[in-house]
N, C-alpha and C positions, 0 to 999 in steps of 0.2 A: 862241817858245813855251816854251822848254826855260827859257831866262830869267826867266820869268814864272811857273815852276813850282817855282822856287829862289827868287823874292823871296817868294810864298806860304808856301814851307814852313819859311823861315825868322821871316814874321812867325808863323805857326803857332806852331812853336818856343819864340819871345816869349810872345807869349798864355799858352800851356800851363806853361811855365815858371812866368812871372810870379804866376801864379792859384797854383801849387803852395805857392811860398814864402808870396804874400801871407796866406794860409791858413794856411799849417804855423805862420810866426814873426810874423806881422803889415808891415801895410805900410811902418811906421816902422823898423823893423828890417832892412830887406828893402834893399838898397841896386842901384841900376844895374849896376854890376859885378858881384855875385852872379847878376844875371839871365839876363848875358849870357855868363858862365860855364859855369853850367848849361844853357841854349840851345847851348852850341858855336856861338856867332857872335861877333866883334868887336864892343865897345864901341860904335864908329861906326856899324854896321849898325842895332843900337838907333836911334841919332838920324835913319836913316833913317825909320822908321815912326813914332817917338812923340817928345813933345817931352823928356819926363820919366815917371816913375812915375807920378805921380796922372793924368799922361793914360790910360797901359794902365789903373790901375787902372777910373779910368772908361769906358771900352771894355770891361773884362769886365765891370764889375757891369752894363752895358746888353746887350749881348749874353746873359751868362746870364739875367738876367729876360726879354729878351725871348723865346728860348728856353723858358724855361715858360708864358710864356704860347699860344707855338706848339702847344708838348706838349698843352698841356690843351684848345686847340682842336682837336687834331688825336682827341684821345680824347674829345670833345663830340658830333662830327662821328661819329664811328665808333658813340655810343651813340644815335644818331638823337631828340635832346630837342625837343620844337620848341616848348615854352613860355619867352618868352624868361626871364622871372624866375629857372627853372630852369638855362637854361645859362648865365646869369651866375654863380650858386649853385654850378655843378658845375665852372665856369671855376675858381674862386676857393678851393670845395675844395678840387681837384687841386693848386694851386700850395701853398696851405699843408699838405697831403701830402706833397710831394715835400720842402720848406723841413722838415718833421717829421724824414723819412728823413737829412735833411743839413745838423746845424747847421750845417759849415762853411760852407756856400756860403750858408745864412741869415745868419749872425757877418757874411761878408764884402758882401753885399748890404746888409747891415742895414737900414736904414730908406727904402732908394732901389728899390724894387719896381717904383715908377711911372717909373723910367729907362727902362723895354724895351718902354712905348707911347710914354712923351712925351718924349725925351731924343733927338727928330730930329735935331740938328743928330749926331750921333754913328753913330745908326742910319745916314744917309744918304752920310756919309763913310770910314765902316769896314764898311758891310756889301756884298759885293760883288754882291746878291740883286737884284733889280730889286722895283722899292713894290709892297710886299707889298697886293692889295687886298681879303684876305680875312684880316685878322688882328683881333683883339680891337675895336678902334677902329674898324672899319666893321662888324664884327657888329653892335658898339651902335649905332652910329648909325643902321643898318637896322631894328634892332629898337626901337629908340625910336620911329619913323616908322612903321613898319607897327604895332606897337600902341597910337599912336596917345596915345602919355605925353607929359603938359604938362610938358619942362622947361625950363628958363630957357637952359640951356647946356646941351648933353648933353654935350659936350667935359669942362666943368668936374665933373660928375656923377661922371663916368668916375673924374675924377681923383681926388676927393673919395675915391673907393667902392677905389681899390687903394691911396691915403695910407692910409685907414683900418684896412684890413686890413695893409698895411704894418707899420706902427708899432704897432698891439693885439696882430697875432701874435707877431712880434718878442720883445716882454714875455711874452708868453703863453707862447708855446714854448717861451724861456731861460729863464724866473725862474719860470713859475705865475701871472702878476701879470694882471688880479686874480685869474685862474682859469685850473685847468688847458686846454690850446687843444680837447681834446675838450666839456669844461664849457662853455667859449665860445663854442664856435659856433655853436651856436644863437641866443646874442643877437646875436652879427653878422649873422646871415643873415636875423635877424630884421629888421634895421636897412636891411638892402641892400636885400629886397624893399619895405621900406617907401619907398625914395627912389626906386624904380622902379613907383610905382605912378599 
């Protein structure tokens, strides 16, 4: 038990670490040794949990989006919505809310949003949670089916609907481009309800 509470808090450590620097200096910059440094764990303990860098890295960028997408379920849930168009709308707010309050972890996410529904093989390997069956990806699929929307692939919809928000906010949020992300969202939301209807 005691063993198991020491390989956890050391991958802890990793993670936490890792996401600091990747953040502060970038991931290129950012070398294994520095990590495991600033974690107080040996080199080798690393090669325990990851193969390299761009694996943690990929383990955090899914973890934290999947993470907001939790959050904003969990604050969907709390605000009792029950038109689904709307809590796709208030899903997808909230995450580019939170992405507003933190370029950093938007900078670091960047354009991989859709890792923290679809990037299973990852979720299934490094999350210790048992299949979550109330996350984003069976809300939709429930609420596509009870209301009764023709689409070709909900799965693919899904995807389509956080790519796009993904990569508009992204530009939106860092540059203005085309518009600042309050100016915007109205057209995207515009766009979402139209593919859910």
């Amino acid at each position: 038990m005691k063993i198991n509470q020491q390989k956890n808090e050391k991958e802890s450590r990793l993670l936490e670490t890792a996401f600091k620097l990747f953040t502060e200096k970038g991931i290129k910059s950012t070398s294994i040794q520095e990590i495991v440094d600033n974690a107080s764990v040996a080199k080798g303990t690393f090669y325990l949990y990851f193969k390299d860098k761009y694996e943690i890295r990929d383990i955090l960028i899914t973890r934290k989006s999947e993470k907001l997408f939790s959050e904003a379920l969990s604050k969907m849930r709390k605000n009792d919505i029950q038109d689904f168009s709307d809590q796709i709308i208030f899903i997808i707010n909230y995450v580019i809310d939170e992405l507003v309050k933190n370029p950093l972890l938007l900078k670091f996410i960047s354009k991989n949003l859709s890792w923290g529904v679809y990037n299973e093989t990852i979720l299934k390997l490094y999350d210790k949670q048992e299949e979550k069956q109330d996350g984003l990806y069976s809300l939709f699929l429930k609420g596509v089916e009870e209301n009764n929307i023709k689409l070709k692939n909900p799965k693919v919809t899904l995807f389509m609907i956080i790519e796009l928000v993904s990569a508009t906010c992204f530009d939106s949020i860092l540059y203005q481009n085309p518009l600042p992300i309050e100016e915007y969202k109205p057209y995207l939301y515009h766009v979402i309800r139209d593919l859910l209807k």
